[in-house]
N, C-alpha and C positions, 0 to 999 in steps of 0.2 A: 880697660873695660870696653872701648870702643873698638878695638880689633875683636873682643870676644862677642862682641853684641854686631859687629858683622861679617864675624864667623857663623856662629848660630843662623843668623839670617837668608846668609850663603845654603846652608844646609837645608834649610828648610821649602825655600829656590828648587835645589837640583832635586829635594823628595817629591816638590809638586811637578815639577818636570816629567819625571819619571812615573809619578802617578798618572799623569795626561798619554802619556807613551802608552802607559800598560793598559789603560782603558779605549786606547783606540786602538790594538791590536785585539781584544777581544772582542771590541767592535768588528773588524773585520776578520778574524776569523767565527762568527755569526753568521757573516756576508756570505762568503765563500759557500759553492752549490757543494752539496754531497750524493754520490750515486753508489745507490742499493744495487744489488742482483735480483732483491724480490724486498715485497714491503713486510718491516717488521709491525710489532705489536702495537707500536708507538705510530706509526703512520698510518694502521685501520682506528686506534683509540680516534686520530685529529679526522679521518677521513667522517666517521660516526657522528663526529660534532657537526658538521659542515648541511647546508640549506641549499646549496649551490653548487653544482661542478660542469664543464665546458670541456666538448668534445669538437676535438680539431681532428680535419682528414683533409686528403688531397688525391689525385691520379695526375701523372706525367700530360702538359698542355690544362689542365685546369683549371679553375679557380679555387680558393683554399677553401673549403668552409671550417666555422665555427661556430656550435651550439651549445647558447647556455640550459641546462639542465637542472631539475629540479635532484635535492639531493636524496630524497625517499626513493627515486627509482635507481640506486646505484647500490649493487651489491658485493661484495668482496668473497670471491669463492676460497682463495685459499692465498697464499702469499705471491701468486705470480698466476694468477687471475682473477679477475672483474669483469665485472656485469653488470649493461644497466638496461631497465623496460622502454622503448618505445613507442609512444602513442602518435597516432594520428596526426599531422602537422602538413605544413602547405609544399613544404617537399621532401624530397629523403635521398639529400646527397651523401651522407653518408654510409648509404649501405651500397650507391651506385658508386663511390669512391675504394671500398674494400672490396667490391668486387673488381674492378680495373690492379685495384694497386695493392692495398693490402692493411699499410700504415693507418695508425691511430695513434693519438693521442689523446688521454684525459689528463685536466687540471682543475687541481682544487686549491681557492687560498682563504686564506682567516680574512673574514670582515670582523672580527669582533675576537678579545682574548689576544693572546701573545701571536704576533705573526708570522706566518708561512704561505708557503708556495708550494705544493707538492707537484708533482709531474708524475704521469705511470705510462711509457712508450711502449708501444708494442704492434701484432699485427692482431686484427679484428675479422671477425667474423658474425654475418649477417645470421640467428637462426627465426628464420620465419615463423607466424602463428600459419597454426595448421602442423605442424612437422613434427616428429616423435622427439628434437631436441629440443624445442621450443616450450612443445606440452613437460619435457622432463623438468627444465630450469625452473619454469613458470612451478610446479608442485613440489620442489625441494628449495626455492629461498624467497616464493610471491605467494604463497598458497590459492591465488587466483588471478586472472590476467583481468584486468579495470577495462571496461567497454573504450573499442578504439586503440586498442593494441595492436603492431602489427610487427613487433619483431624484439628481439633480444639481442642487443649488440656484446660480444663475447671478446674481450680484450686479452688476447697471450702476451703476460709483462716481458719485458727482457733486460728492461729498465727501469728504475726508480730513482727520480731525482728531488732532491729538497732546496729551497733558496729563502734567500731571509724573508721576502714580502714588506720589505719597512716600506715601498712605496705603494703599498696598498689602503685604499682610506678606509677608514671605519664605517660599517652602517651597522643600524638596529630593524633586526629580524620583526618585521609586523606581520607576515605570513603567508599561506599562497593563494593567489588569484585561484578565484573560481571557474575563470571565462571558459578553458578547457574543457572539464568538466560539463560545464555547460552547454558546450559545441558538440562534442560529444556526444550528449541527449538529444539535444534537438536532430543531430542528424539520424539519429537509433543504427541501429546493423546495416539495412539494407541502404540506405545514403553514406552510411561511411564505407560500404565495398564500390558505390558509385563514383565516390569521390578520388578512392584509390584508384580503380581504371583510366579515369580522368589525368588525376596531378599528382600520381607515384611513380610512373612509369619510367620517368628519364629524369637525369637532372636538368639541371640549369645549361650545362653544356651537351646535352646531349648523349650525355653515358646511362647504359640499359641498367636499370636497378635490379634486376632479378627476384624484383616481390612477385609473386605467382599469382598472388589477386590482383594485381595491374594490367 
């Protein structure tokens, strides 16, 4: 009886063993990144949830930048491009970075619900307000551009990458700052084209943004 009662137990050992194996390779393959050629269904459903996304650029001798982004102005044209609206802000390195370089990157990740990381690489292009692409995009996916607009950043995917996000922390969505909206106003039209000529013109390092109102 006691060989059988630590056979059984033996057994029951190498089953939890094996359960801990099997559960941490499913753990890690979760982990492991996966790359699209364009984003499917599933990756504009999680992009549509999201409150937030961050555009990174660069030019060759630069600094990097990174802007987080509200996620109402980000729009998905078709599987292997994205758009999002630009408003008014204290500088505009990323359109003086796509005009030097070219490179974009946006990235979206879950604060909240099951986790991820999306990435969408590609090259960007600046289309100004004023310009017949600008007015196109604006009346086929914004049906109006919000006071203090001053471009549409236009991303050609070439890449689609996803990662787990388990070290991303949870927050709870309370909603969006007014203060924009509000700058905005108080500056009306003629103080936001004065502020454009001012602090749109070049970046931080000195690369020409090619906005026409600066």
């Amino acid at each position: 009886m006691q060989r059988v009662g630590m056979g059984v137990a033996g057994a029951f050992r190498r089953a939890a063993i094996l359960a801990m194996v099997g559960a941490q390779r499913v753990r890690q393959e979760k982990a492991v990144a996966k790359q699209f050629d364009a984003l499917t269904e599933a990756h504009r459903a999680f992009i549509a949830q999201q409150k937030i996304f961050f555009a990174a650029s660069a030019a060759p001798g630069t600094r990097v930048n990174i802007s987080p982004r509200e996620g109402a102005a980000l729009r998905i044209v078709d599987g292997k491009t994205a758009i999002y609206l630009d408003r008014t802000g204290s500088g505009m390195e990323t359109a003086a970075h796509l005009r030097a370089d070219g490179r974009l990157t946006l990235m979206l990740c879950a604060v909240e619900g099951p986790p991820l990381i999306l990435r969408m690489y590609g090259r960007g292009t600046s289309l100004f307000v004023g310009t017949d692409a600008f007015d196109a995009m604006i009346t086929a996916h914004y049906g109006e551009a919000p006071l203090g607009t001053r471009q549409i950043v236009r991303l050609d995917i070439d890449l689609v990458q996803t990662s787990c996000g388990y070290g991303v922390p949870l927050f709870e969505y309370a909603g969006e700052r007014p203060s924009l909206e509000n700058w905005h106003e108080n500056k009306g039209e003629e103080g936001l084209r004065a502020y454009w000529a001012e602090k749109n013109g070049r970046s931080i390092d000195g690369l020409d943004t090619g906005f026409p109102a600066a």
